[in-house]
C-alpha positions as CSV (number, residue, x, y, z in Angstrom):
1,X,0.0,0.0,0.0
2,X,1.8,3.0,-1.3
3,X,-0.2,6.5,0.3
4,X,1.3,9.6,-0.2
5,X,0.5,12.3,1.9
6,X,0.7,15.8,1.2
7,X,1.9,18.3,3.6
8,X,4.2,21.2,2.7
9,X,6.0,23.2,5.3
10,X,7.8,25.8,5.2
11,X,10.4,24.5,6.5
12,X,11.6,24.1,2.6
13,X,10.0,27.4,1.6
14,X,12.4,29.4,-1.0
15,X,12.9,32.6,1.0
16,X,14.5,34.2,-1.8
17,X,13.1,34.5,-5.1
18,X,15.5,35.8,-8.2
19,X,14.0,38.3,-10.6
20,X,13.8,37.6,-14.1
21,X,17.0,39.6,-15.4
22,X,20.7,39.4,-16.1
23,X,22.1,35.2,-16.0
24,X,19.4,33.5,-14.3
25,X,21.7,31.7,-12.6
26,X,24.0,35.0,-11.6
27,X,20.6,37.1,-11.0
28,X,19.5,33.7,-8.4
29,X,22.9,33.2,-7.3
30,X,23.2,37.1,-6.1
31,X,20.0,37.1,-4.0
32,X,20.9,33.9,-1.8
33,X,22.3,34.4,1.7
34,X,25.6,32.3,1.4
35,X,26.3,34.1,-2.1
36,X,25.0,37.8,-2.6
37,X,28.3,39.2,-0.3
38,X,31.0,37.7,-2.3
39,X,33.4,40.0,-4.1
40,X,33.3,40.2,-7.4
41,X,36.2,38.4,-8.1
42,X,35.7,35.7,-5.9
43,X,32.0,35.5,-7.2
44,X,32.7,35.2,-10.9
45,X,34.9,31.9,-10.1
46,X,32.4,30.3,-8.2
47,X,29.9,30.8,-10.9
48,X,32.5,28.5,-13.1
49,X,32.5,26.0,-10.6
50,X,28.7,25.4,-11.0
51,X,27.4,22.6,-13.5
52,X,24.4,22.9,-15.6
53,X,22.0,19.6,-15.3
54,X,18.6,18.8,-17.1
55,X,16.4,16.2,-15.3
56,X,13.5,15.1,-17.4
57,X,9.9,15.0,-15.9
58,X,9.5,12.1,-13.2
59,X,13.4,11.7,-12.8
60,X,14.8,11.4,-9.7
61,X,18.0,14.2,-8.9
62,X,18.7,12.0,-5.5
63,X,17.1,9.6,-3.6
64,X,17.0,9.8,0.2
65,X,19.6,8.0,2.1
66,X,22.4,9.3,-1.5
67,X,25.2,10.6,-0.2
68,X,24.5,14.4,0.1
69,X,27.1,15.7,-2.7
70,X,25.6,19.5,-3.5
71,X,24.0,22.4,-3.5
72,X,21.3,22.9,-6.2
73,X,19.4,25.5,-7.6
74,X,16.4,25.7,-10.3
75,X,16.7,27.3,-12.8
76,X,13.9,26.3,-14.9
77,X,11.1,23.5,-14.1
78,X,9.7,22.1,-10.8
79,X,11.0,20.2,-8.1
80,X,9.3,17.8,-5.4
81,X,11.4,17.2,-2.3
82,X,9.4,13.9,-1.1
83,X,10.3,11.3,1.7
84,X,9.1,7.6,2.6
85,X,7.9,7.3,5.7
86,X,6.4,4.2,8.1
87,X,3.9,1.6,5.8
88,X,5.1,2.7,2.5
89,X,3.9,5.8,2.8
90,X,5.1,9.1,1.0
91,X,5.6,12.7,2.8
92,X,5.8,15.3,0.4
93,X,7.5,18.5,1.8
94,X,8.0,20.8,-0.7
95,X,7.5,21.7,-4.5
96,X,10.3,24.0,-5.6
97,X,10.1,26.3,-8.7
98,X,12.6,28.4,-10.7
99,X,14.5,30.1,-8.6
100,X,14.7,27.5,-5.1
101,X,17.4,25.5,-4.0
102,X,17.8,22.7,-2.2
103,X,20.8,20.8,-0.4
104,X,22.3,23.0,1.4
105,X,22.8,21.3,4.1
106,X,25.5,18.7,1.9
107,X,27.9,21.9,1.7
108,X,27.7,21.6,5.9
109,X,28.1,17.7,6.4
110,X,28.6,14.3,5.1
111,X,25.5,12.6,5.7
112,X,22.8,11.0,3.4
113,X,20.1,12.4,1.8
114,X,17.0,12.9,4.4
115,X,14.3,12.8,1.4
116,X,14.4,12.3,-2.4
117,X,14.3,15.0,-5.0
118,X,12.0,14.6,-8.4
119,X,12.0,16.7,-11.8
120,X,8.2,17.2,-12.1
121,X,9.0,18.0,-15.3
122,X,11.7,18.9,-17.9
123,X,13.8,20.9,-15.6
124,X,17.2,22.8,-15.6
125,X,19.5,22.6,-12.8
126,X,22.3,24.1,-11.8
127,X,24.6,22.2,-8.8
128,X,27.8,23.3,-7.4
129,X,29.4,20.1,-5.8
130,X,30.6,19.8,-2.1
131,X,34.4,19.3,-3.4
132,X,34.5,22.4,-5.6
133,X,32.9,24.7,-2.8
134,X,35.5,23.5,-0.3
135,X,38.3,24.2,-3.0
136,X,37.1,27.8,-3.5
137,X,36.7,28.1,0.1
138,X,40.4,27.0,0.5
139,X,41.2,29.5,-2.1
140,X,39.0,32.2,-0.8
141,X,39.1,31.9,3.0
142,X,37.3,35.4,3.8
143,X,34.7,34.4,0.9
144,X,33.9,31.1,2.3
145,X,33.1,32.2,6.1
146,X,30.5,34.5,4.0
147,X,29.5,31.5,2.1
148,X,29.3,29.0,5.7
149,X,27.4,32.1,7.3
150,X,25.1,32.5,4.4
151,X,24.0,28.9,4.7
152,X,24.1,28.9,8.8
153,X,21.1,31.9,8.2
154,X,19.3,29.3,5.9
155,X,19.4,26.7,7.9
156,X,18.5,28.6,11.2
157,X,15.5,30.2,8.9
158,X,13.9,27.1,8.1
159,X,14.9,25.8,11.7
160,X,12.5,28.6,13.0
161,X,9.8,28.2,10.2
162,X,9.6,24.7,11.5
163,X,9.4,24.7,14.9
164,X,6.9,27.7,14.3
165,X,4.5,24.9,12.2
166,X,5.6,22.2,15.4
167,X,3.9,24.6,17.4
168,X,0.7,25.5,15.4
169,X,0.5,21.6,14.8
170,X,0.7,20.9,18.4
171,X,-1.7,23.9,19.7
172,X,-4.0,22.4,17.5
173,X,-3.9,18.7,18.2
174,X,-3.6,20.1,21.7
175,X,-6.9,21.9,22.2
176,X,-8.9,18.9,20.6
């Protein structure tokens, strides 16, 4: 019995939407916390170090329990971040659009993959790889504590959004 339930928190909400101008994936890049302080120099060689994928509808990007290996950012299509849970059962937590990332948290640590990632459709990806940012980061030491406290301030974001939902969640359940 395969259910799949739907609830989207906001947790994985994309606090920061690119506008259409410019390289889409320069315009996206320079909005984002861990990027949008970088000197110009520095920032033009990370933009080489990013590689363009394309995922076609219903492919998987990663599965959960993958080695987390990158950062990744839409730049055209649709994105479902999706996890199995107890009896089969699917939780879907978020459905990304042009301009969202997601896997930040591989540039942190070494772990797996805590849910899957699926092209909804035809979809355009740019992915800058764990190795590569810690390269640049060895190259550019003031850069990278920008880029580290860039994705420390998405992290602790979506840490608050969460337990903000915990809460509503549990005042509700609470008062039945």
């Amino acid at each position: 019995m395969n259910k799949e339930l739907n609830f989207i928190s906001s947790f994985w909400a994309n606090l920061f939407k690119t506008p259409p101008n410019k390289s889409e994936l320069e315009e996206t890049l320079r909005i984002m916390p861990p990027f949008k302080d970088l000197s110009s120099k520095a920032f033009k060689n990370l933009l080489k170090l990013f590689h363009n994928r394309v995922y076609q509808a219903n492919e998987y990007i990663f599965y959960q329990n993958d080695p987390g290996i990158g950062l990744y950012v839409i730049i055209n299509g649709e994105v479902l971040i999706t996890m199995q849970v107890e009896n089969n059962g699917q939780l879907n937590l978020a459905h990304l659009r042009r301009g969202d990332f997601f896997g930040e948290l591989a540039l942190l640590d070494n772990d797996t993959r805590s849910a899957s990632a699926i092209a909804l459709k035809e979809s355009r990806i740019a992915v800058i790889f764990k190795p590569d940012l810690d390269e640049f980061i060895d190259s550019y030491p003031q850069e990278g504590v920008k880029i580290l406290r860039g994705i420390s301030q998405i992290i602790s974001r979506r840490l608050r959004n969460l337990n903000h939902d915990y809460l509503e969640l549990y005042n509700k359940f609470r008062n039945k």
